[in-house]
N, C-alpha and C positions, 0 to 999 in steps of 0.2 A: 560525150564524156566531159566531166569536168577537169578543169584545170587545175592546181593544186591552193591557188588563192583562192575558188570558191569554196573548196574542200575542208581548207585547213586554217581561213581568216588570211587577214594581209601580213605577210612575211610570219607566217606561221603563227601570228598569235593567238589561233584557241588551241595549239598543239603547246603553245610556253605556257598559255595560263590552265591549261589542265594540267600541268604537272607542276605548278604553284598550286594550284588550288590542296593537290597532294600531297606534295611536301608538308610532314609534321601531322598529317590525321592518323588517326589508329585506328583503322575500319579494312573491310576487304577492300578498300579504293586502293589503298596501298600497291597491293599484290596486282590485281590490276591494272593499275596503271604501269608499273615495273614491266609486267608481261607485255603491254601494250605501246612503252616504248624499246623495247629490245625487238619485238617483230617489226617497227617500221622502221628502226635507227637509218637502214640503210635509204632510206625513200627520202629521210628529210634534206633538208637544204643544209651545209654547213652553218649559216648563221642561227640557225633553229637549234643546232647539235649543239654550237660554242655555248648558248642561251642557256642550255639544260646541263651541258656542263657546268659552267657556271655558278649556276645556281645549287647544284647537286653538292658541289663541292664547300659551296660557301654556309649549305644546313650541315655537311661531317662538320665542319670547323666549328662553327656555332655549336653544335651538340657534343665535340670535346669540350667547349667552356662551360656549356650548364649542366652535362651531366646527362645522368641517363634521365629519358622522360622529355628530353631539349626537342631541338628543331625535327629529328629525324622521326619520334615518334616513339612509341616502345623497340624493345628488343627485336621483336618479330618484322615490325616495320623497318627497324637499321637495316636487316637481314637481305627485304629486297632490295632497297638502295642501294645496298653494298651490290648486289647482280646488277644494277643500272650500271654506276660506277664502275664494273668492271668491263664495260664498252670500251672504254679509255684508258683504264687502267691494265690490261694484262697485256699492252704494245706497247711499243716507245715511243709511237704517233701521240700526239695529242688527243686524236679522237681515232677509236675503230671503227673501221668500213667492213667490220668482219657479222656474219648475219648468224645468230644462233643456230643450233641443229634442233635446236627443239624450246618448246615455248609451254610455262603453264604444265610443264610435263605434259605434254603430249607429242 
């Protein structure tokens, strides 16, 4: 079995830069990746989790300053980010350890 740095690059970085690479497209990557981190949130490392916080948060802020069409992407794309963001956002924790009941509707 591997390890989670063969897996996932050194201190998660193809788990941060796929969801950079995400942030702001307007394609089914979107939806996908949202789906794809809400099924592992709980598996990642916290420095991985802080990383995508992070950065989650700092494309809402950019995308209230330019407007619709900004960092987050279209409408449809806010939508899933808004389901990322809400890992963290619907506890008083910083980040949730809480794992979806279901993914992608299914």
């Amino acid at each position: 079995m591997k390890n989670f740095e063969q897996q996932h690059g050194r201190a998660g970085l193809m788990i941060i830069a796929a969801v950079r690479y995400c942030l702001g497209r307007r394609t089914y990557i979107v939806g996908d990746c949202a789906d794809w981190i809400i099924a592992n949130w709980n598996d990642w490392p916290d420095n991985v989790k802080q990383i995508i916080q992070r950065d989650v948060e700092e494309a809402f802020t950019r995308n209230e300053e330019w407007g619709a069409g900004g960092l987050l992407g279209d409408d449809c794309d806010k939508k899933e980010w808004e389901k990322v963001r809400s890992l963290w956002r619907n506890n008083d924790a910083p980040m949730a350890t809480n794992k979806p009941t279901s993914v992608g509707g299914t």
